[in-house]
DOGU-160234 format. One line per field, with one value per residue: x, z, y of N, C-alpha, C in turn; residue number from 1. Coordinates in steps of 0.2 Angstrom, whole numbers, plus 5000, padded with zeros to 4 digits. Last residue first. Example, Ala and Ser with C-alpha at 12.3 -4.5 7.8 and 13.67 -1.06 7.14 Angstrom:
residues 2
n.x	c(5064:5066)
n.z	c(5035:5039)
n.y	c(4989:4972)
ca.x	c(5068:5062)
ca.z	c(5036:5039)
ca.y	c(4995:4978)
c.x	c(5064:5066)
c.z	c(5039:5039)
c.y	c(5000:4984)
n	c(2:1)
END
This chain:
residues 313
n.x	c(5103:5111:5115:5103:5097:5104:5105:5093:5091:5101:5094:5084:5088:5093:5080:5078:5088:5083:5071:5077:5083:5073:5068:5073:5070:5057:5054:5040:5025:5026:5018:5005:4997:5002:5003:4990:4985:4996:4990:4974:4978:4984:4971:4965:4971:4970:4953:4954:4961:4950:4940:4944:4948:4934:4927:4940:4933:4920:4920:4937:4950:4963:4972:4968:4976:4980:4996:5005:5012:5023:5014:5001:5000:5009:5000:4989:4996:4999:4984:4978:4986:4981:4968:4970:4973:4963:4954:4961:4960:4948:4942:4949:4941:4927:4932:4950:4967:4977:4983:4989:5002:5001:4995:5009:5016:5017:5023:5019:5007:4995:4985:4982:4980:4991:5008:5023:5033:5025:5012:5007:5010:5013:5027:5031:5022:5030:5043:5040:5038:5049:5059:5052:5051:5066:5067:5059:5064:5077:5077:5062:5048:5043:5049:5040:5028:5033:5020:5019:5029:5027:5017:5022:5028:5022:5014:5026:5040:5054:5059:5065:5060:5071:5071:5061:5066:5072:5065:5058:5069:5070:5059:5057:5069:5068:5056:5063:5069:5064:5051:5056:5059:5046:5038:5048:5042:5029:5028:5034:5022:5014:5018:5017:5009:5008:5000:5014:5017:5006:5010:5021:5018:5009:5017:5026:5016:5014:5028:5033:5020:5026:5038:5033:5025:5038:5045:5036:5025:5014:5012:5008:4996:4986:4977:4986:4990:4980:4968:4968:4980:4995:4993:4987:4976:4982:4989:4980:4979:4986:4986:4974:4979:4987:4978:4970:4974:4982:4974:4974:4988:4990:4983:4988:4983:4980:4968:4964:4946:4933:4922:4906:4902:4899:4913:4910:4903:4908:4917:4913:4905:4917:4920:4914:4914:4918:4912:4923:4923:4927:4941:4952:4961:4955:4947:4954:4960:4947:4945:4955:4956:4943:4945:4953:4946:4936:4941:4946:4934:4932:4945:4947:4935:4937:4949:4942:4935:4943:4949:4936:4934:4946:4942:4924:4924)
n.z	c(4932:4930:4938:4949:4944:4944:4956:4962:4952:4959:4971:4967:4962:4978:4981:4973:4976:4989:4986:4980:4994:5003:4997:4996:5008:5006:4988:4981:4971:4953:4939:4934:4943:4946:4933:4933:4944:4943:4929:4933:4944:4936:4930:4938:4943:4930:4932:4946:4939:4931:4939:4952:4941:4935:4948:4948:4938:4940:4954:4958:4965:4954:4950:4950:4941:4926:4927:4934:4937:4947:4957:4953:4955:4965:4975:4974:4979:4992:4995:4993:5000:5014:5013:5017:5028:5034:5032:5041:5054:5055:5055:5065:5076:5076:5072:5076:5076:5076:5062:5059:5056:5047:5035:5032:5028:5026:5023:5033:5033:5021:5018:5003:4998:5000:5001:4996:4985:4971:4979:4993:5006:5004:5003:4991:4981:4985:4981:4967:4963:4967:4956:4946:4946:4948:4935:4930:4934:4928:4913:4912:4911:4918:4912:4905:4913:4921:4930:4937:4943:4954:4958:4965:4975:4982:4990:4996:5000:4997:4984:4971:4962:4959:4973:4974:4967:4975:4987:4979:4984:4998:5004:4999:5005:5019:5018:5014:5025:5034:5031:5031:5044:5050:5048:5051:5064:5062:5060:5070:5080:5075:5076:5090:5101:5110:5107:5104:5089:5083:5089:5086:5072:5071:5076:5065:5055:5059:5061:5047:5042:5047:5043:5028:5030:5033:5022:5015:5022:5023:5030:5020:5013:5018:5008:4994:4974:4970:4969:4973:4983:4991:5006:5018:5023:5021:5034:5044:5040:5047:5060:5063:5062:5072:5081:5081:5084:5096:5107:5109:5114:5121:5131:5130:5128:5135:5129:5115:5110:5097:5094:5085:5068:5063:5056:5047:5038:5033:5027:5018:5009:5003:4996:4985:4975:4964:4966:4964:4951:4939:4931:4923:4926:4925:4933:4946:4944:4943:4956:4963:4959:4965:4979:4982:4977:4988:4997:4995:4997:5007:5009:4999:5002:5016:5010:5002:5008:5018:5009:5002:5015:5016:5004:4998:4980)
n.y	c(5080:5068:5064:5063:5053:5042:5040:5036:5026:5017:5014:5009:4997:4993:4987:4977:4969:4967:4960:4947:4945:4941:4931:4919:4913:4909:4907:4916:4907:4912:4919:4921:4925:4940:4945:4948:4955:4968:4974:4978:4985:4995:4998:5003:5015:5022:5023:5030:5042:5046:5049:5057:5068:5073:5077:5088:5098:5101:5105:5112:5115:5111:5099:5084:5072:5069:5064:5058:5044:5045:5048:5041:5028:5022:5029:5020:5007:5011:5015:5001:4992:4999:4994:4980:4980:4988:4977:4966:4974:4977:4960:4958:4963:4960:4942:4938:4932:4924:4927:4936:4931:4921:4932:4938:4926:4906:4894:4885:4885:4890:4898:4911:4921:4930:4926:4934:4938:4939:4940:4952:4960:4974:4973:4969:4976:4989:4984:4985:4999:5004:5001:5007:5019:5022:5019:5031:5041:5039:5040:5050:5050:5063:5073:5078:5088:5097:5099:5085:5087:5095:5090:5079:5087:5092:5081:5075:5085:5085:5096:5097:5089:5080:5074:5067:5054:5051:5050:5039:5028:5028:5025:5014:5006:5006:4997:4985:4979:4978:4973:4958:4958:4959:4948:4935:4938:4935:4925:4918:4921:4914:4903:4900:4912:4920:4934:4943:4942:4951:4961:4965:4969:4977:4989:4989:4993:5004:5012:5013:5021:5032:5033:5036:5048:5058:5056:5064:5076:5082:5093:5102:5097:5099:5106:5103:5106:5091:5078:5062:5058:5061:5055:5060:5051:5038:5039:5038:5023:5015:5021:5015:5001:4998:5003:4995:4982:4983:4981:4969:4965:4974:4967:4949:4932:4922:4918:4925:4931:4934:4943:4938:4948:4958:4961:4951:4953:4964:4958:4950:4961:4968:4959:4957:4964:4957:4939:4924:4914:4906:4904:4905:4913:4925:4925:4928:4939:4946:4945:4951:4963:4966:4968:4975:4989:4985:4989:5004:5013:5019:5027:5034:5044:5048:5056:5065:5069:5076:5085:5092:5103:5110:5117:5118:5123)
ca.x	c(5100:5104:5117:5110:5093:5105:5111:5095:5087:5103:5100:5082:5089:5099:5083:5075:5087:5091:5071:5072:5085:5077:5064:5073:5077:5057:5055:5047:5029:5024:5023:5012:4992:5002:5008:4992:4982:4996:4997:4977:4976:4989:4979:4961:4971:4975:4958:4950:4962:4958:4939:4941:4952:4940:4928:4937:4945:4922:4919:4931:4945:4958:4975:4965:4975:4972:4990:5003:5009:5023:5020:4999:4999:5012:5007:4990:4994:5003:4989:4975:4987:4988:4970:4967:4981:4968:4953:4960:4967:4950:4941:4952:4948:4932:4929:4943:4962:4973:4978:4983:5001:5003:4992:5005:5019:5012:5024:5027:5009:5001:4984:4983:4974:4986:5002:5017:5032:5030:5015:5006:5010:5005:5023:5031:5021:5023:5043:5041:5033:5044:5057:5053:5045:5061:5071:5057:5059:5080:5078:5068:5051:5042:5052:5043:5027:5036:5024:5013:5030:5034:5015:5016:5034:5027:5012:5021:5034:5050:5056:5066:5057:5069:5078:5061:5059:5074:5068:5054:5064:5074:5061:5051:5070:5075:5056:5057:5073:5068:5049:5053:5065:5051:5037:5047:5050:5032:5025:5036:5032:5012:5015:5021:5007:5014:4998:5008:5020:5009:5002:5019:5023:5006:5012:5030:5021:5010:5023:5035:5021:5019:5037:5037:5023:5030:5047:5040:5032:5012:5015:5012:5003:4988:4981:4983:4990:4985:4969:4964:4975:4988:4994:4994:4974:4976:4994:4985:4971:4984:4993:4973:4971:4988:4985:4966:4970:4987:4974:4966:4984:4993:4979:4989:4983:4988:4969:4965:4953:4937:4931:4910:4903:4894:4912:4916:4903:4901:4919:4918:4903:4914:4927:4915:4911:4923:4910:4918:4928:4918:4936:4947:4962:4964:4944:4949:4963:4955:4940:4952:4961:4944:4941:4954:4950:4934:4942:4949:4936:4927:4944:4950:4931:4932:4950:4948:4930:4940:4952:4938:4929:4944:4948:4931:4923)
ca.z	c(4933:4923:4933:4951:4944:4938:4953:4963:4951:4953:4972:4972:4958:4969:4982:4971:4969:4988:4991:4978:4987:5006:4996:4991:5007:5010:4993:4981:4977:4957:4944:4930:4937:4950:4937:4929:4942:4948:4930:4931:4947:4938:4926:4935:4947:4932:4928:4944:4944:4929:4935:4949:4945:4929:4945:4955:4938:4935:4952:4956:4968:4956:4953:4950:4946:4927:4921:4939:4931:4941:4958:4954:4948:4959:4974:4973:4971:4988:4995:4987:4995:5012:5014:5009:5024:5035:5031:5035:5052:5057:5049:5061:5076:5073:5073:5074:5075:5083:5063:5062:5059:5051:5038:5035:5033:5025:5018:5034:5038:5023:5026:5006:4997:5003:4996:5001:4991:4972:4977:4985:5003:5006:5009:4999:4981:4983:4987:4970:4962:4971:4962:4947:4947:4954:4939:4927:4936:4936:4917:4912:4906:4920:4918:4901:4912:4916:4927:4933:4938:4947:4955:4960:4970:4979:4984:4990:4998:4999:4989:4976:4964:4953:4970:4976:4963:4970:4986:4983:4977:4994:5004:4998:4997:5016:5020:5010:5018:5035:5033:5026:5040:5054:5042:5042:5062:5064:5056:5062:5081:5078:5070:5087:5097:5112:5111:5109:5097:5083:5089:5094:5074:5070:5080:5072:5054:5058:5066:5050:5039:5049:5049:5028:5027:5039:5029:5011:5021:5019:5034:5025:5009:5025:5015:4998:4981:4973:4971:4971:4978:4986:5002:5019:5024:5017:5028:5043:5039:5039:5056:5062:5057:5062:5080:5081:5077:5089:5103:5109:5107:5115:5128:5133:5126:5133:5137:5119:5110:5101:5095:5091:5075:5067:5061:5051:5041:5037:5033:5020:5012:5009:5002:4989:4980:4965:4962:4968:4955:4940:4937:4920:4929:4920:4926:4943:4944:4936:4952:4964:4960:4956:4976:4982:4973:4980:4998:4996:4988:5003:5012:4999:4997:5013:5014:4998:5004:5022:5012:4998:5012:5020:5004:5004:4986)
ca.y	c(5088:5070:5064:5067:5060:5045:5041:5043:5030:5018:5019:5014:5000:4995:4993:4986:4973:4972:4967:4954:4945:4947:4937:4924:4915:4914:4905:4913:4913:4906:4918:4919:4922:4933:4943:4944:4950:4963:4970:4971:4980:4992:4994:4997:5009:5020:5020:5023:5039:5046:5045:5051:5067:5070:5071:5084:5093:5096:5099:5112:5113:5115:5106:5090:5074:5068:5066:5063:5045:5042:5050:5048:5029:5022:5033:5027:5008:5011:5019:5006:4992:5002:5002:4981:4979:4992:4983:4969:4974:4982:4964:4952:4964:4965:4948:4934:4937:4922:4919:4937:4936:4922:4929:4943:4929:4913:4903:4888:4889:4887:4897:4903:4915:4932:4925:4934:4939:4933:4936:4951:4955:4972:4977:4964:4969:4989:4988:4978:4994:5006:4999:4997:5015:5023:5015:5022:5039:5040:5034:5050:5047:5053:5068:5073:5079:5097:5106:5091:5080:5097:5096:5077:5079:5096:5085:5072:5085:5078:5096:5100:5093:5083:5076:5074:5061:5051:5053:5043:5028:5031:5033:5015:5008:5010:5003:4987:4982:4982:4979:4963:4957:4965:4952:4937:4937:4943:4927:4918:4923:4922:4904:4899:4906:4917:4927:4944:4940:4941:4960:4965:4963:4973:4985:4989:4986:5001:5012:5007:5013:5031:5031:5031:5042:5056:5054:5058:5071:5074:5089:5106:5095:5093:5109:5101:5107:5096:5084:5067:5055:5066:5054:5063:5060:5042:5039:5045:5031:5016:5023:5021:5005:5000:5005:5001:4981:4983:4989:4972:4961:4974:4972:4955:4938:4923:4919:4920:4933:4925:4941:4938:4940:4956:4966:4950:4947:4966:4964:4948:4958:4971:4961:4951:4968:4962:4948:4931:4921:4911:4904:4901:4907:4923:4923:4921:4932:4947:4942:4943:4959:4967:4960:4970:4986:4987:4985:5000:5009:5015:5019:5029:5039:5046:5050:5061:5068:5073:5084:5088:5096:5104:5114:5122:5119)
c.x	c(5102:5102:5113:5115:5098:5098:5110:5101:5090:5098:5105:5088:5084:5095:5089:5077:5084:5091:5079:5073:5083:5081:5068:5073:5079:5066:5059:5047:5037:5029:5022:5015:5000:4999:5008:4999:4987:4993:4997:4984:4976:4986:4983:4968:4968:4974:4965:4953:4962:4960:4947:4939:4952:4944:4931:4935:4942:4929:4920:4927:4936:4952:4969:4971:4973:4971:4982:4995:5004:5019:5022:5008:5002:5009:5010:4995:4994:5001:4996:4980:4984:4988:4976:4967:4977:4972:4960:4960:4966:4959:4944:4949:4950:4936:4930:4938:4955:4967:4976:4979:4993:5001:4993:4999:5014:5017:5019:5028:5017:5004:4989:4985:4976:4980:4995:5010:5028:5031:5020:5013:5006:5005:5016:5029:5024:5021:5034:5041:5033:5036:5054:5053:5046:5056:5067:5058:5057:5069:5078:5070:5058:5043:5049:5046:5035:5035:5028:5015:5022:5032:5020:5015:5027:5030:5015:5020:5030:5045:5053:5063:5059:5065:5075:5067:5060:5070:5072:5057:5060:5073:5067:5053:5063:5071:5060:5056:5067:5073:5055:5053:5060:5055:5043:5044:5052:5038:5028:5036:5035:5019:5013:5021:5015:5013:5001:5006:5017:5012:5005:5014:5023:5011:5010:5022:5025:5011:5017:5031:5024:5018:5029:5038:5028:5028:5041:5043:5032:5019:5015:5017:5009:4996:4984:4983:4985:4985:4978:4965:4971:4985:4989:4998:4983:4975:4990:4988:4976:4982:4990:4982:4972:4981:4988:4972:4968:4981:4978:4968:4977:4989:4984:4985:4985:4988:4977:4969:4958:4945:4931:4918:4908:4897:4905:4916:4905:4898:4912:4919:4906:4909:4923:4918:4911:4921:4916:4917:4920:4921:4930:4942:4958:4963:4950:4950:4959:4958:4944:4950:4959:4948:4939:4951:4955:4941:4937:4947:4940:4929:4936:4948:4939:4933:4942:4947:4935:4937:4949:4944:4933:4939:4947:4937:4928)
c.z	c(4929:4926:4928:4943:4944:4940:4949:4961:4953:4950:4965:4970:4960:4965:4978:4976:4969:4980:4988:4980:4983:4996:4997:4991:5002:5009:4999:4988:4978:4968:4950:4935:4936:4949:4941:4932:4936:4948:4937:4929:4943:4943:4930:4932:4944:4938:4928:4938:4947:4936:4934:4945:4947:4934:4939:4951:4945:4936:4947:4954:4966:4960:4956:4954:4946:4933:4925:4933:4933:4936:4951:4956:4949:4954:4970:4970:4967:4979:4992:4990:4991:5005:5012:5009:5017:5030:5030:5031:5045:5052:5050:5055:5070:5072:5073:5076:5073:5083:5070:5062:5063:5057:5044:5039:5036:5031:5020:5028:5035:5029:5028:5014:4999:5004:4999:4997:4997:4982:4971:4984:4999:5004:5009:5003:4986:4984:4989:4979:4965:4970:4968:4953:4948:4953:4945:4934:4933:4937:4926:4916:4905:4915:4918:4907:4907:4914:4923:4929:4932:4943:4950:4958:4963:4973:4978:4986:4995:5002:4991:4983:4969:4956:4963:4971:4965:4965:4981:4982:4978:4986:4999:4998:4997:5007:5016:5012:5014:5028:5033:5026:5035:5047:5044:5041:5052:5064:5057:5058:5074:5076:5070:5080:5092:5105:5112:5113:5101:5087:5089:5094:5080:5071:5077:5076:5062:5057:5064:5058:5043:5047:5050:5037:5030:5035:5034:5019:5018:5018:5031:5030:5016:5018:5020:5004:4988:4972:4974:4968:4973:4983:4996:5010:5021:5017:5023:5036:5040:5037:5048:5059:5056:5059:5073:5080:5077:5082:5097:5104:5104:5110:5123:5130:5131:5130:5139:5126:5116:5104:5100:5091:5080:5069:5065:5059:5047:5041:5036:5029:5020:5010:5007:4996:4987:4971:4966:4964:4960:4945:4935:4926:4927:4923:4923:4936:4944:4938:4944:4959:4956:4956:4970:4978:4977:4976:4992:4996:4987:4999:5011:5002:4994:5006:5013:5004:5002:5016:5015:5000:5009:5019:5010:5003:4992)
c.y	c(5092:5079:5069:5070:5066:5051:5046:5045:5036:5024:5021:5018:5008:4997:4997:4990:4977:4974:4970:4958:4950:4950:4941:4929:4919:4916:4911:4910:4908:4911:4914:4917:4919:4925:4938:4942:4945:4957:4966:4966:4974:4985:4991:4993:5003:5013:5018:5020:5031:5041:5043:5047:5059:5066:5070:5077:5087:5095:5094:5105:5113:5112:5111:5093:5082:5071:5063:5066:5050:5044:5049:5050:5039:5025:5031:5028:5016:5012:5017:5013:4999:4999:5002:4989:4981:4988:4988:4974:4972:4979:4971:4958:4964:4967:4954:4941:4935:4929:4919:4935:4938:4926:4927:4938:4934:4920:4908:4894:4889:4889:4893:4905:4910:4928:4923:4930:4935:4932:4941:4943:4951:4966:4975:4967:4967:4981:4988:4979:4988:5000:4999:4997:5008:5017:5014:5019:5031:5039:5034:5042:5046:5047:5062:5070:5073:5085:5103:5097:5084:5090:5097:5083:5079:5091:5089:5076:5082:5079:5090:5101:5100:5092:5082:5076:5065:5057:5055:5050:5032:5032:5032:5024:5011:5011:5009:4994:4984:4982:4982:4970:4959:4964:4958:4945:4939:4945:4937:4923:4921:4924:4913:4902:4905:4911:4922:4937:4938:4938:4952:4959:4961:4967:4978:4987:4983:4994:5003:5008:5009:5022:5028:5027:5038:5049:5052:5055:5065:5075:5082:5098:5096:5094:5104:5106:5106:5101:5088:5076:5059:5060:5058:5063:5061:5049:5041:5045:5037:5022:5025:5024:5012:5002:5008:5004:4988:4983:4988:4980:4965:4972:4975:4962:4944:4930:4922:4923:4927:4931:4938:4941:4942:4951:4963:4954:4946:4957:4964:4954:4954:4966:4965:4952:4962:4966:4951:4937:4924:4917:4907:4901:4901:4915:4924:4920:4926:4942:4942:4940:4953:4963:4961:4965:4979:4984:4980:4993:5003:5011:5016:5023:5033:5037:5043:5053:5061:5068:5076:5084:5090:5099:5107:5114:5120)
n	c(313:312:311:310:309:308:307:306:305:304:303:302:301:300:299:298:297:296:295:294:293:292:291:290:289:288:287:286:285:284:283:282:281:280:279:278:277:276:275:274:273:272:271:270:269:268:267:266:265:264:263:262:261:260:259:258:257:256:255:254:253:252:251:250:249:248:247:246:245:244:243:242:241:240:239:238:237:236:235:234:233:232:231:230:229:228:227:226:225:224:223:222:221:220:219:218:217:216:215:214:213:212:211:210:209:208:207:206:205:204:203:202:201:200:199:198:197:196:195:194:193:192:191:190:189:188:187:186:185:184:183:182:181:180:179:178:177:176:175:174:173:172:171:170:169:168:167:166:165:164:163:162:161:160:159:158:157:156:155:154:153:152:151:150:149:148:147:146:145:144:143:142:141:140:139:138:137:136:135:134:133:132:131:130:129:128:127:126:125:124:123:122:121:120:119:118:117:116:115:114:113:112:111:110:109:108:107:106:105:104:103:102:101:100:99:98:97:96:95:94:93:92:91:90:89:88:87:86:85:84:83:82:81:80:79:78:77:76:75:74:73:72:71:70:69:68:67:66:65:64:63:62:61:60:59:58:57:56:55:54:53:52:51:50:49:48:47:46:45:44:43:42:41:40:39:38:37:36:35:34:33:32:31:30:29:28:27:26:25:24:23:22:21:20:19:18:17:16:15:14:13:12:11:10:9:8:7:6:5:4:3:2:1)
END
């Protein structure tokens, strides 16, 4: 298969699936919940809803407001083409930095905090105050819990990182990979606001943060910036199964490691979709003076990962 197909084939088939595995979420939390629950195809409806109604935009708006949902959308989507899903060695591996991801993220968070601002509404400007103070301890630990892996690899190339973990699989058993995964995983739950953090099925105004944010969104707007927040969960998810758990990813560009690649893949993401379903099934959301809290422990144990990498070579 040409290298650039299955380049295009990967993006493709993340942002199809994305918002698939929102609404498995959903429905694992229903039915932990004793629900009936929406079907798990629920989310694409919710967009084809969304994309034929009007945009309301208000009079206070500025064209920040009009481009901030095509800003993060498309940050999202660079992140897709850069993250291994499917396949390594990659031809975009040359520029899938560990660093390029990380800005690309704080781009995306940097408009979509403009974006709240913007109409002047009260509830805009919360919601973009909570999420800049997430974003600034969430970030540091997403690279530094990242870079801990390099550390093994010798190189803060994704794909390079998902090759050496393929060359000598007991690594992902060492403590310096665990500690990583802790804290990549909680770093994972405040950036796509997930509970304990964030809780994506309520309109409270004084706990919502990401909602906040895109409560004067309506129409295509509303469903490009969805879209995009249900895009970057299936790219963090990614990067926890396939950094961590790198068994099943194709190294050859044939059909059958291709689909092994997807399948392995789908499974991995069905797990971790039901640890997130169950956890927030358990947990109640914290309080907003908490969260910074959380946030510094996984960053500790970001900086306790590259300890013990440095110990352990």
């Amino acid at each position: 298969m040409s290298a650039w197909f299955v380049e295009i084939f990967q993006v493709v088939f993340v942002v199809a699936l994305a918002p698939g595995l929102v609404g498995l979420i959903r429905w694992i939390k229903a039915r932990l919940q004793s629900r009936l629950g929406a079907p798990p195809g629920q989310p694409y409806r919710e967009l084809g809803k969304l994309f034929h109604k009007e945009a309301v935009v208000s009079k206070n708006a500025s064209w920040i407001f009009r481009f901030a949902p095509y800003a993060v959308s498309a940050s999202t989507l660079a992140i897709a083409f850069l993250v291994p899903v499917l396949v390594v060695p990659r031809r975009l591996d040359m520029v899938g930095d560990l660093f390029v991801v990380v800005y690309l993220l704080l781009l995306g968070t940097f408009w979509l905090a403009l974006a709240g601002l913007d109409p002047g509404s009260a509830f805009g400007g919360m919601g973009s105050s909570r999420e800049v103070t997430v974003a600034a301890l969430a970030e540091p630990t997403t690279a530094t819990a990242i870079f801990s892996l390099a550390l093994g690899a010798g190189s803060t190339n994704l794909g390079a990182i998902v090759a050496a973990a393929l060359n000598d699989p007991w690594t992902v058993l060492t403590p310096g990979h665990l500690l990583a995964f802790a804290a990549l995983f909680i770093v994972a739950i405040a950036e796509t606001g997930r509970l304990p953090v964030d809780n994506p099925s309520t309109h409270l105004e004084l706990t919502m943060i990401h909602e906040a944010m895109i409560l004067e969104y309506s129409g295509r707007y509303l469903a490009l910036l969805e879209w995009a927040a249900w895009l970057k969960l299936f790219v963090f998810l990614s990067l926890l199964a396939n950094l961590f758990f790198p068994w099943g990813i194709a190294t050859t560009l044939t059909p059958g490691a291709l689909s092994w690649a997807i399948v392995t893949l789908l499974v991995k993401l069905a797990l971790l979709a039901v640890v997130i379903a169950v956890m927030e099934t358990r947990v109640a959301k914290l309080r907003l003076f908490r969260v910074p809290e959380l946030l510094t422990a996984s960053f500790v144990l970001a900086l306790l990962a590259i300890t013990s990498s440095f110990l352990l070579r």
